[in-house]
C-alpha positions, 0 to 999 in steps of 0.5 A, a space after each residue: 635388417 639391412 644397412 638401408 633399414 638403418 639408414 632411414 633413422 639416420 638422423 638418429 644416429 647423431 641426434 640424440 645426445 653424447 656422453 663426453 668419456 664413454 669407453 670404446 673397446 681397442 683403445 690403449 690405456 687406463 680408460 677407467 681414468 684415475 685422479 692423482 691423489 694428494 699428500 695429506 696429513 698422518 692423520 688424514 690417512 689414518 682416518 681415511 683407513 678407518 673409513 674403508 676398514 668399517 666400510 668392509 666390515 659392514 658390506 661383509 655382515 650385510 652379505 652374511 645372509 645365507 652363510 648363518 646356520 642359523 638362518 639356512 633353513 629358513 625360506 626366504 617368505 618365513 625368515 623373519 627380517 631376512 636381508 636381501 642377496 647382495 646385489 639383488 637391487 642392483 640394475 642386473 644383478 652381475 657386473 658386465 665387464 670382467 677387464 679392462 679390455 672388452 666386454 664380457 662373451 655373455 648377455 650382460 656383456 652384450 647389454 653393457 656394449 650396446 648401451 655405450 654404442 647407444 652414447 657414442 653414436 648419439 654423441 657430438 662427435 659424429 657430425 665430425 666425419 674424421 671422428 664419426 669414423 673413428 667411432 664406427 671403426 671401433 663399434 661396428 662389425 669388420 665386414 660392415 664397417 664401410 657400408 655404415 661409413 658411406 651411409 652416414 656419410 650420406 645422412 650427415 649432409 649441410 642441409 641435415 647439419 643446419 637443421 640442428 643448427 650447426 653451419 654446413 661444415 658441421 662447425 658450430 657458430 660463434 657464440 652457441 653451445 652444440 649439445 648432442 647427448 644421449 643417455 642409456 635408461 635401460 637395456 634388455 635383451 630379445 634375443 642371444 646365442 653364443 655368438 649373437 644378440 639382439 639388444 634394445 636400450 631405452 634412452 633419453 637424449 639432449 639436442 640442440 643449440 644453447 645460446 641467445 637468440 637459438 633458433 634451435 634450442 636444446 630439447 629432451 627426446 625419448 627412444 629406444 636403439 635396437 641393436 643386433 651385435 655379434 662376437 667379433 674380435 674378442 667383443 660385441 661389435 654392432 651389425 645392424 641398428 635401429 631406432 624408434 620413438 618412446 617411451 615417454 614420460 609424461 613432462 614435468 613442470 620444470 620451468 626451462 633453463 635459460 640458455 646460459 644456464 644450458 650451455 653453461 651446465 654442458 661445459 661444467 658437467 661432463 658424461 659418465 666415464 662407463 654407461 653401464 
């Protein structure tokens, strides 16, 4: 796929919603965050103790299962009220970043690396071009870092920016919400080697303007970003991306928030620190 391919869903690439702490690779610092906690009573960290000592206990006989003698020879269609491998209701079944530093060199790792890109790039951020190159300085692969910068630059024009209802400089007007959010439903994986992958990601994205009398009202979209990554620089950088409608539930019945009630949901509930 070439850069022009690409290009032709530009409008996607900023389009489709944002999460408004998702962890980039190459930033410095706790990007996990963390609260400070608070001084409490004696008893209140007794309590809490507690709380986590039962905790343990009760994840460590829930994750007994095969470990039993008792129960290793039965097949898992036979064993009378056998528990479920830990994990195994989980969205994958492994965890896919193993630091703090990048993602993990193997599929899971590629999965989780292309459903973060799909929230950046589908983030507020990108109508502003000093912070879209940002973005694409640490998500896209070195040697095409400056063909995804210029065609962007291309595709977020005035005209591109009005449409959403933000003013040409990509400002938002006095008195609106801009919301641009995008959200990772699943990830699957068509193709990988030690090197490459390709990886889709279904998403669900917010775009649009809160505020009375919007003439560009925040609505719901469904898509799915194909994204093809390669290993570079000890993490999955992107080397190409698409985009292409669905799929789409059937609506609800849902009445529509008013727009206050949108902007007002925006300010007050903030993304996911890590989409996956």
């Amino acid at each position: 796929m070439t850069l022009g391919d690409d290009h032709e869903t530009s409008g996607g690439y900023g389009g489709t919603g944002h999460t408004r702490t998702t962890r980039l690779p190459d930033r410095a610092g706790d990007v996990y965050g963390g609260a400070r906690r608070g001084r409490g009573s004696s008893r209140s960290l007794v309590t809490v103790v507690g709380v986590i000592v039962l905790l343990i206990a009760a994840i460590a006989f829930a994750n007994r299962g095969g470990d039993d003698p008792d129960t290793t020879s039965s097949s898992p269609d036979t064993a009378a009220g056998a528990q479920p491998k830990a994990g195994s209701t989980a969205a994958s079944g492994e965890k896919p970043v193993q630091s703090k530093a990048g993602f993990a060199h193997d599929e899971q790792g590629a999965q989780s690396a292309a459903a973060n890109y799909a929230v950046a790039l589908g983030s507020a951020d990108m109508f502003d071009k000093a912070k879209r190159d940002a973005i694409l300085q640490a998500i896209i692969t070195p040697s095409r870092v400056s063909a995804f910068k210029a065609a962007l630059n291309k595709a977020y024009t005035p005209e591109f920016n009005k449409n959403v209802g933000l003013s040409p400089n990509g400002s938002t007007p006095s008195g609106y919400t801009f919301v641009s959010r995008t959200s990772p439903i699943g990830t699957k994986v068509t193709e990988s080697s030690a090197s490459n992958a390709t990886v889709e990601v279904w998403c669900s994205g917010l775009l649009g303007l809160a505020g009375e009398n919007s003439t560009n009202p925040v609505t719901n979209s469904w898509f799915t970003i194909t994204m093809k990554l390669e290993w570079a620089g000890n993490d999955w950088k992107i080397v190409t991306h698409s985009q292409k409608d669905g799929p789409s539930p059937v609506p609800g019945d849902e009445r529509a928030s008013s727009a206050d009630e949108m902007a007002k949901a925006v300010q007050e509930y903030g993304g996911f620190t890590y989409a996956r």
